[in-house]
LOFIMAR-540377 format. One record per residue: residue in three letters; x, y, z of N, C-alpha, C in turn. Coordinates in steps of 0.1 Angstrom, whole numbers, plus 5000, padded with zeros to 4 digits. Example, Ala and Ser with C-alpha at 12.3 -4.5 7.8 and 13.67 -1.06 7.14 Angstrom:
REM LOFIMAR-540377
Ala513249435078512349555078513249675078;Ser512849785071513749895071512950005079;
//
This chain:
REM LOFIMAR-540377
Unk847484801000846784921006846885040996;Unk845585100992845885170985845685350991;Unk846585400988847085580994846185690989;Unk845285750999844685840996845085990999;Unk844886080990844986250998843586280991;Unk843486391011842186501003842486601000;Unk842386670992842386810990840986870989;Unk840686951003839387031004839387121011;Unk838987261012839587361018838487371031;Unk837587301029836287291045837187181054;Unk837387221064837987091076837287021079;Unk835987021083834786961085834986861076;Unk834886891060834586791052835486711054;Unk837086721054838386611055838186551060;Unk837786571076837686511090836686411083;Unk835286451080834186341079834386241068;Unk835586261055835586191048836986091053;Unk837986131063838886101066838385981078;Unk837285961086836285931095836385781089;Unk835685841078834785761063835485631060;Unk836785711052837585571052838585541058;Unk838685601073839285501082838885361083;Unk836985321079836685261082836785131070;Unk837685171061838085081049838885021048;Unk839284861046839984741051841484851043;Unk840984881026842084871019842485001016;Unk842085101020842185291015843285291028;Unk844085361029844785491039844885651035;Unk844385711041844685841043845585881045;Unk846785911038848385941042848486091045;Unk847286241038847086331038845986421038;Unk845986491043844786601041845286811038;Unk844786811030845486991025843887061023;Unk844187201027842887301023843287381014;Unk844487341004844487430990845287400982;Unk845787380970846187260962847887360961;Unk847987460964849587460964850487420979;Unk849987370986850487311003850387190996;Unk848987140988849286990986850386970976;Unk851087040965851687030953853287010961;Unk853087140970854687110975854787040983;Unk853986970993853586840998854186700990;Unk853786720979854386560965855686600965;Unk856086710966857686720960858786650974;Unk858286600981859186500991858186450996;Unk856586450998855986331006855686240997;Unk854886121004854286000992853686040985;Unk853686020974852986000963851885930963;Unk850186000966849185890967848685790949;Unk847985720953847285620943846385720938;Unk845685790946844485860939843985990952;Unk843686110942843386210952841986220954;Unk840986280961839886300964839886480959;Unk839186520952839786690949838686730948;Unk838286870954836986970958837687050947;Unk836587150938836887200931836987330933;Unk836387390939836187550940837287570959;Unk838087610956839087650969839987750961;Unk840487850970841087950970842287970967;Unk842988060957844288030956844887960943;Unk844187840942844087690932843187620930;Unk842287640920840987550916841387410919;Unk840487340919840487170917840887140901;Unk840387260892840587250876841987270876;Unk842787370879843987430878845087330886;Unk844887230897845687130903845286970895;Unk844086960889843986830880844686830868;Unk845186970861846286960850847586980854;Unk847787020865849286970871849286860874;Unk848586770880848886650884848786570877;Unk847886600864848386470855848986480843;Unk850086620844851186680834852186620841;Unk852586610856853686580866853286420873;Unk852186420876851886270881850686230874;Unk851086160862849886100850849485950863;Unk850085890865849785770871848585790886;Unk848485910892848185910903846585950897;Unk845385920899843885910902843386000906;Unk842386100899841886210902840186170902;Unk839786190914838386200913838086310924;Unk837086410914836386490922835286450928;Unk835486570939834186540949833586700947;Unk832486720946832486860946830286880947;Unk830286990950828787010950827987100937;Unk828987130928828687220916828887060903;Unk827887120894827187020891827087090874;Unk828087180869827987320854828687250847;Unk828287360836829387300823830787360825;Unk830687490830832187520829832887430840;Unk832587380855833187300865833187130857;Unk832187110853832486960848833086920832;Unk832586980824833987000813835087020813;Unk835387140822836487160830837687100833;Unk836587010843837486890849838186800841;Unk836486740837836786610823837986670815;Unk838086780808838986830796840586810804;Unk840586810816842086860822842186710825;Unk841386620824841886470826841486420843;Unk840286450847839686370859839086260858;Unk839686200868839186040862837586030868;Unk837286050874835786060880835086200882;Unk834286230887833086330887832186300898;Unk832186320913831286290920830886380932;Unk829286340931829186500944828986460955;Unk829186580964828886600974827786530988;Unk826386530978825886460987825586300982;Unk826386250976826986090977826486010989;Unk825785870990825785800998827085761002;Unk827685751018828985731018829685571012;Unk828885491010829085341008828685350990;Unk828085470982828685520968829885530967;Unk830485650978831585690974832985610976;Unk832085520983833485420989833785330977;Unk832885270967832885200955832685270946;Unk832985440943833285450930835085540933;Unk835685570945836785550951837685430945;Unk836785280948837685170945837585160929;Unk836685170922836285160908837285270897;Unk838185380907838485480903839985420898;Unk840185410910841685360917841785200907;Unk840685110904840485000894841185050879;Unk840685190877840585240866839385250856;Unk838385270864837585280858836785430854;Unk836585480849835885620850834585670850;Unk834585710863833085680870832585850873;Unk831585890863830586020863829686000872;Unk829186090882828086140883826686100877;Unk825786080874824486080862824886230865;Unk824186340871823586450866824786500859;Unk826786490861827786540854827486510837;Unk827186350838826986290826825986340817;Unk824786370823823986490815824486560809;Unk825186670821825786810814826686780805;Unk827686650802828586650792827886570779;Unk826786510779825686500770825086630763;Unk824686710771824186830765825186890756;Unk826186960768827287040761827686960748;Unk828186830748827886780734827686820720;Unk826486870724825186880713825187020710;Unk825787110716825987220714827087200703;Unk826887420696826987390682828587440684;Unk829187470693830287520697831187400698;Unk830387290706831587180707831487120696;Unk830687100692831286980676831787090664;Unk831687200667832487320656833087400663;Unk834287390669834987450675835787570666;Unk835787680676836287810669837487800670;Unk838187830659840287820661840487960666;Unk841387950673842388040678841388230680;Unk842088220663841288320658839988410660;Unk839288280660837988300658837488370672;Unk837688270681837888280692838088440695;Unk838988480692839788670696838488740688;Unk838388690681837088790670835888800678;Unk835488700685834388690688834688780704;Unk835588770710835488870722835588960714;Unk836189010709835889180703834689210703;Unk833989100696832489090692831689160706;Unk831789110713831089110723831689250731;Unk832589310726832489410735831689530723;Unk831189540714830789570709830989670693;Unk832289600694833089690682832889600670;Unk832989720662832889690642834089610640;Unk833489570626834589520616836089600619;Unk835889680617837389830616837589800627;Unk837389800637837989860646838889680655;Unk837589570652838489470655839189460647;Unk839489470634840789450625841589540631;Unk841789670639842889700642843289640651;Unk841989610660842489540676843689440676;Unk843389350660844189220662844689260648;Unk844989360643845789400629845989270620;Unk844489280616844389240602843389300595;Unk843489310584842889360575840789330578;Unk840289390576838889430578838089310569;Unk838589260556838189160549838289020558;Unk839189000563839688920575838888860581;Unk838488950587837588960600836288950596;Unk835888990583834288950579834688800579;Unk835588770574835388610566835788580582;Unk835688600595836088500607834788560609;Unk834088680608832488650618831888560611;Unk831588560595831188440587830788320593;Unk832588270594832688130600832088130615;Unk832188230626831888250635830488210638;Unk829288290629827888260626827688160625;Unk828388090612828087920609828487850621;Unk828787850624829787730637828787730651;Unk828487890648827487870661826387880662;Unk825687870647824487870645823387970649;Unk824088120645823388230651823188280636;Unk822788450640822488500625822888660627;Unk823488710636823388860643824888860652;Unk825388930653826188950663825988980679;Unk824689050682823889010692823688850693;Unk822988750691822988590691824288590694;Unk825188610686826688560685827088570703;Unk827388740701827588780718826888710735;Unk825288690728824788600738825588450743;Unk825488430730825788260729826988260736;Unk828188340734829388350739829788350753;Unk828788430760829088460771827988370782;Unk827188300775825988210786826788090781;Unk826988060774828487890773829987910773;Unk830188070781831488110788832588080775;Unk832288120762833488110753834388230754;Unk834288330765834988430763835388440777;
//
């Protein structure tokens, strides 16, 4: 028999997904929580499920912010979201913090019941439309040239609208510095202006 918790902060939704797989030879529902720190202190003396069902956007504790606890503290236990947000920042998110699946909301229920068991199998089961967005994002010029640390700090200054001088004091380094990180900054992200730069930054949330 294998142990399920939901974590989802609508009741409605537990109940109907709780309904769901009552009606499954091999799943048990051992739990249900509407926010991932009730569920966290919940593990620290209850069972430990096989795999969680996790909504992403709830109050308090993202679905993003409880999938890197749980597989920093319980790597073994099964994370597949269920969720109705379909972005790059919610599904890179996820994927980056270690969710084993990606699935939405309006799912046929007899989908979600076999990509549940496929999960729990070990298998890692996307969405199509998730799988787009991590296709795209991809191809973007940010993920295959990722900005270090650095760059990174330069580029929010950027965007709030300050010079060379004045980000070299922000982060005290020298003004030469800081040309040679907008430089790299341009190249990596394939702009030509610090305006582009500032766009690009804040519509693919690098800041």
């Amino acid at each position: 028999m294998h142990r399920i918790i939901l974590v989802d902060d609508h009741h409605i939704v537990r109940q109907g997904l709780e309904f769901l797989l009552s009606t499954v030879d091999d799943i048990e529902v051992i739990g249900g929580f509407s926010d991932g720190k009730s569920f966290l202190n919940y593990l620290k003396t209850g069972d430990v499920p096989d795999i969680v069902l996790l909504d992403l956007v709830m109050p308090e504790m993202n679905g993003i912010e409880i999938t890197e606890i749980m597989k920093a503290q319980y790597p073994n236990v099964k994370i597949l979201v269920l969720t109705s947000y379909v972005d790059d920042e919610h599904v890179i998110s996820a994927i980056d913090k270690g969710a084993d699946g990606y699935e939405m909301k309006d799912v046929e229920p007899e989908q979600l019941i076999e990509t549940i068991k496929k999960v729990i199998a070990g298998d890692k089961i996307i969405h199509p439309q998730a799988q787009h967005v991590i296709e795209t994002v991809s191809k973007k010029p940010h993920f295959t040239n990722k900005l270090s640390k650095r760059e990174s700090e330069v580029l929010a200054e950027m965007t709030k609208g300050k010079t060379n001088k004045e980000i070299a004091e922000a982060l005290f380094v020298s003004e030469k510095t800081v040309k040679t990180h907008v430089s790299h900054i341009f190249s990596k992200l394939q702009v030509s202006d610090r305006t582009q730069a500032a766009i690009y930054a804040m519509e693919n949330k690098l800041i």
